[in-house]
Structures are given as structure tokens and as C-alpha cells.
C-alpha positions in Angstrom: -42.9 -2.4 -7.3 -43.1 0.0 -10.5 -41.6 -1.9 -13.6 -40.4 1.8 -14.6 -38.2 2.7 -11.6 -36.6 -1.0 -11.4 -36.0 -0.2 -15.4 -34.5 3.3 -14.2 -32.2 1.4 -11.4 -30.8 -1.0 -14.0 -30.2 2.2 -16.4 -28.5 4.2 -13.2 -26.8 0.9 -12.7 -25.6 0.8 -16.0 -24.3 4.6 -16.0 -22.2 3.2 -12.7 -20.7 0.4 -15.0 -19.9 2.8 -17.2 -18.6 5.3 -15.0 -18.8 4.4 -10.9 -19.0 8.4 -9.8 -21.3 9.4 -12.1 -24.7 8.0 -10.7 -23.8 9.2 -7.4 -22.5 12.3 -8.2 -25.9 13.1 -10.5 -27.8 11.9 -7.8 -26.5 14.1 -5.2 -26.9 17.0 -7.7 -30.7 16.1 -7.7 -30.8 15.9 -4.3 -29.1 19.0 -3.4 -31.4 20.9 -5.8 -34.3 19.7 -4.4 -35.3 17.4 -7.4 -35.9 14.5 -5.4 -36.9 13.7 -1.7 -35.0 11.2 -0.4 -37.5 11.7 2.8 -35.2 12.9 5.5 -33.7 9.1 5.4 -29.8 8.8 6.4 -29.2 8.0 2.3 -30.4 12.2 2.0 -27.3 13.3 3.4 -25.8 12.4 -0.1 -27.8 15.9 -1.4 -25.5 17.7 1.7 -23.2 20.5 -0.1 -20.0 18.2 0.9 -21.3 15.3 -0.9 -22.1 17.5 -3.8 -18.6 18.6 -4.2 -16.9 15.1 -3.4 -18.6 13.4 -5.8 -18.6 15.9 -8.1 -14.9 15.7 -7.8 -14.8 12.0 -7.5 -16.5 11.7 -11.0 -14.0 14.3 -12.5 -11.4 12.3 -11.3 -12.6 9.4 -12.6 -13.1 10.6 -16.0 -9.2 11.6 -15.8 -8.1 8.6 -14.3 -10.1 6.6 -16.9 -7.7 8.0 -19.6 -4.5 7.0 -17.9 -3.1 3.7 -19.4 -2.2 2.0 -15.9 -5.8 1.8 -14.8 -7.1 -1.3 -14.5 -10.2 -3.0 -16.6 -13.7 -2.0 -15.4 -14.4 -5.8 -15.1 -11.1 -6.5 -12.9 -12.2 -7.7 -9.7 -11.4 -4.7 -7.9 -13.3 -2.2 -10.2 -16.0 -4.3 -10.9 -17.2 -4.6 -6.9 -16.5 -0.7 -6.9 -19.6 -0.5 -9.7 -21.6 -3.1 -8.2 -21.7 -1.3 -4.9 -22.4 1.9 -6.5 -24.9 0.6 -8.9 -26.7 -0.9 -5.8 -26.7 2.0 -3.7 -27.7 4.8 -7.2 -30.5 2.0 -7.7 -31.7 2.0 -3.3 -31.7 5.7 -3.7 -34.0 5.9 -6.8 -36.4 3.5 -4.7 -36.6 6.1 -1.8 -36.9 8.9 -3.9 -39.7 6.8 -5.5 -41.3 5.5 -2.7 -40.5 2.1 -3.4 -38.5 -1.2 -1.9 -35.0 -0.1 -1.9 -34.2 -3.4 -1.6 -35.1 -4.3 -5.0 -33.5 -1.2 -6.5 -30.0 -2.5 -4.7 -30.3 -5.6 -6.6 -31.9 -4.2 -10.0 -29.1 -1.4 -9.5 -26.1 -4.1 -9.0 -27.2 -5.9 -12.0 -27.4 -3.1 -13.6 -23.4 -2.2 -13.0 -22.7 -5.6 -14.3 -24.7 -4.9 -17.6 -23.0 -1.6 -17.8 -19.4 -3.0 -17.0 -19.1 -5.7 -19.5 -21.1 -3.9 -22.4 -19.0 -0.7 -21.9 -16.3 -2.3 -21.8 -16.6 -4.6 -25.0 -18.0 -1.9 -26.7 -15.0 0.7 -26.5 -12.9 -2.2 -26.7 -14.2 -3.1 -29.9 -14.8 0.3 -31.1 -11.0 1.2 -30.7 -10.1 -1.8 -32.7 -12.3 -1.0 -35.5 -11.5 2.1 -35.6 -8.1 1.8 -35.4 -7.5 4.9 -33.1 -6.4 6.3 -29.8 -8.3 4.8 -26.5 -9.3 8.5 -26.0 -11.2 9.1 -29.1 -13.8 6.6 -27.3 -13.2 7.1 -23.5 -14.8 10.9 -24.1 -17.9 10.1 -26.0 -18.1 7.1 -23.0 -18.0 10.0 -20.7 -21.0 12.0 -22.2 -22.7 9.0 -22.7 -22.8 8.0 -18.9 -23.6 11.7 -18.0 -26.5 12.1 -20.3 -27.6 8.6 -19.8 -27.7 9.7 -15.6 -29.4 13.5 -16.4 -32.6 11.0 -18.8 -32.9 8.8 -15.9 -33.6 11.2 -13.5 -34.9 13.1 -15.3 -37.9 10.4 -16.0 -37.7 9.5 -12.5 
């Protein structure tokens, strides 16, 4: 197993815990383009034009929805299985594309989700207390972080 892909499934994972659309739907992107081969495998439907655009759409929603003050924590029980699912399956993808277990980029991508849930989450917490502002003022930068952090990881893949 290459250290550097289970290192890019715990990254994707991360970008997942951050945001839980936003590996997938950069994934798919990749896919779609051509980017990656996920080897005519039933996982390389995800690079299909429909996937493309639900995702796409799934991780604009989210980054709406994210804003809205009745949405629950990232590390509610609920949430949190949402990220560790898609961590796993953004981290299994990377492992295809790579030629590699996908069984260990499942688990290195799961962890990965967790890492990303609880540090995002005590990070903007944090950062909107000491900075005594809106929930917004951190929620954006979050989102560009979790998009750039999913375009450097596949683009190193």
C-alpha cells in the first residue's frame, strides 16, 4: 500500500468532515473529465454526467444549508455517520483510481471524516468566539478551504 495515497484518503476524508459533498462531488468532476480511471468498476459510474450534476448540486446545497442556524452539529450522530460514509467511500475511490486496496482507503478515508469533523468543527467554533463575529464570517472561508483542500488532493493523486 502507498503511504501517499492512504495520506491523500485521510486528506479527502478530512475535506468530507469538513464538508460531506465536496469529496464526492470533486471526485466525480475528476472522473467525468477523464482525470482518473476508476477502471470500468461499478464506483466509475460516479464520473456519469448525472452524478456530476447531483453532487455538484448536493455540495451547493450543502454549503447553503451549512449557513442555516437549525442544522445540526457536524459531530451529531446523524451528520457525523453521513461524513464517515463519505469519507470511506472518497478514500475507496482514490484506491481504484490508484490501483490500490480500496479496502484500506475506506478505513484511512473514514478516519479521515472523523479527523475532519471534530477539528473543523472546534476550529470554527473557536474562531467565531474569538473573533467575536457572525457564524458566516467562518462558514465561507470553511467552504474554500474544503474545495481547495479536495482540487490539491487530487491533484497530487
Amino acid at each position: 500500500m502507498d503511504p501517499k495515497i492512504l495520506a491523500l484518503c485521510i486528506l479527502m476524508g478530512a475535506v468530507t468532515g469538513l464538508r460531506t459533498m465536496t469529496g464526492l462531488a470533486v471526485i466525480s468532476w475528476w472522473a467525468h473529465l477523464g482525470w482518473i480511471d476508476l477502471k470500468d468498476s461499478r464506483p466509475a459510474l460516479i464520473g456519469s454526467t448525472v452524478a456530476v450534476v447531483l453532487l455538484t448540486l448536493g455540495a451547493l446545497g450543502e454549503y447553503v444549508g451549512d449557513k442555516l442556524p437549525r442544522t445540526p452539529n457536524r459531530t451529531a450522530p446523524g451528520p457525523l455517520l453521513a461524513r464517515l460514509i463519505a469519507g470511506g467511500i472518497c478514500g475507496a475511490l482514490l484506491c481504484i483510481a490508484s490501483d490500490q486496496s480500496w479496502h484500506f482507503g475506506l478505513a484511512f478515508g473514514a478516519v479521515g471524516a472523523i479527523i475532519g469533523s471534530f477539528a473543523g468543527y472546534y476550529a470554527r467554533t473557536t474562531l467565531v468566539r474569538a473573533m467575536r463575529s457572525a457564524d458566516i464570517f467562518v462558514a465561507i472561508p470553511e467552504d474554500l478551504l474544503a474545495i481547495g483542500l479536495a482540487v490539491l488532493v487530487m491533484a497530487c493523486l
